[in-house]
N, C-alpha and C positions, 0 to 999 in steps of 0.2 A: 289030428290036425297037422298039415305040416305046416312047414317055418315060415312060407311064403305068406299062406292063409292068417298063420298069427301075428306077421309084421303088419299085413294089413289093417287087419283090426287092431293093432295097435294105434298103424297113423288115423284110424277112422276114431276112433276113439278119442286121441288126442286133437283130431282137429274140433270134435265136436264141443269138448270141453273148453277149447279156450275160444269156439265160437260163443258161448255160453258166456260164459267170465267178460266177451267181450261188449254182450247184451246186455249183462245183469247189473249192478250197482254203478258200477263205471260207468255205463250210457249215463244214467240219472245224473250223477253227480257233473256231468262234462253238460248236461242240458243246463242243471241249473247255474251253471258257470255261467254259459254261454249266454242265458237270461241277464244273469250278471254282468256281465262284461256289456253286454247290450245297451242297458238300462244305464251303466256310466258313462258307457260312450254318448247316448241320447243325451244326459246331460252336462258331459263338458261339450258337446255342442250347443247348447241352451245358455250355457256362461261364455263358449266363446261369442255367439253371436251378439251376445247382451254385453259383451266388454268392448265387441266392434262395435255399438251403438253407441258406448259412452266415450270412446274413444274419439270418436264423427263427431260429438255434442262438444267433449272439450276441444278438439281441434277447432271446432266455430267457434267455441267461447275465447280460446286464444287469440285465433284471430280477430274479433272483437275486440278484444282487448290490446292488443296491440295497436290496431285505428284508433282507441279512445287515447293512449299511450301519445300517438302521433298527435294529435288532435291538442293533448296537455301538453306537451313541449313545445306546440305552435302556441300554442294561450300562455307559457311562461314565457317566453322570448319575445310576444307583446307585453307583456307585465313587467318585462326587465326593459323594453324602449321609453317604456312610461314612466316606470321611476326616475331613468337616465332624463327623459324631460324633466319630470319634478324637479329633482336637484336644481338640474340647472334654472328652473323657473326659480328657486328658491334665493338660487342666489343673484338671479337679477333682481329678484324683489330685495334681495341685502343691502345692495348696493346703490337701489333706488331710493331705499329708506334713506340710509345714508347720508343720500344726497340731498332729499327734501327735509332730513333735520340739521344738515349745514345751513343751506338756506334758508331754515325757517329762524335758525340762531341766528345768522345774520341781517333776515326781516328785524327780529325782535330787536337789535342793537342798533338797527337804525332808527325803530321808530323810539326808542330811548334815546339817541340822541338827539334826534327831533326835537322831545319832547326836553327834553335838557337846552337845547339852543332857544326852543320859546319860552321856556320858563326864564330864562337868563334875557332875552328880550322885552319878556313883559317886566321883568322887575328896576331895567334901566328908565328912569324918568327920561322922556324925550325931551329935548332939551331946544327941540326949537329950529333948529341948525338946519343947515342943509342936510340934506340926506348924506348919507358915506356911498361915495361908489369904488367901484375897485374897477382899474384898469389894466387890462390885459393885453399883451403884444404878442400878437399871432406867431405861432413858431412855425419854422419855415421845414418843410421835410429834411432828414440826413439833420438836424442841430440839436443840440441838446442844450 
């Protein structure tokens, strides 16, 4: 054989072998990789889709909630006008009271003196006499 012939079958030989090597275990294990890898990618697709769903769902719940948010700051800011009236109805009713138990203490002390000036009337024997009258001279404006 010469040198030529046996380089050849040499590179035939070695290609063939790591043609081999290249078919044999290594294919299998890169398949079932490649299943693998497949089958994770399917599902973080299946969680990304499903996190962009809950995503969409909270973003409408936020913004719900921030309408109902608006919605309760406009109902406390009536709730704070109304109290602001209360008070102050409270305290015209203070002051009205007030006034209608001065007045009613002053009813009261006059119909006690009333009743003190007829009681002192009825107990004077009438004596018969003229009447008492009192006379009074008109005061003229600006005089004291």
């Amino acid at each position: 054989m010469s040198q030529g012939k046996f380089i050849l079958l040499l590179l035939v030989a070695g290609s063939l072998g790591i043609w081999g090597c290249a078919q044999g275990a290594g294919n299998g294990a890169n398949a079932e990789r490649i299943r693998a890898l497949e089958s994770k990618t399917a599902r973080l697709e299946e969680d990304f889709k499903a996190s962009v769903a809950a995503r969409d769902q909270l973003r409408k719940k936020v913004a719900s909630l921030d309408e109902e948010r608006i919605q309760l700051s406009q109902q406390v800011e009536q709730l704070q006008l109304v109290v602001k009236e209360r008070d102050s109805l409270k305290q015209q009713l203070a002051v009205r009271t007030s006034e209608r138990d001065t007045v009613q203490n002053q009813f009261n002390s006059l119909c006690k003196g009333l009743k003190t000036l007829l009681g002192q009337a009825e107990s004077q024997p009438s004596a018969g006499g003229p009447p008492l009258t009192c006379t009074a001279q008109p005061q003229t404006a600006g005089k004291s």
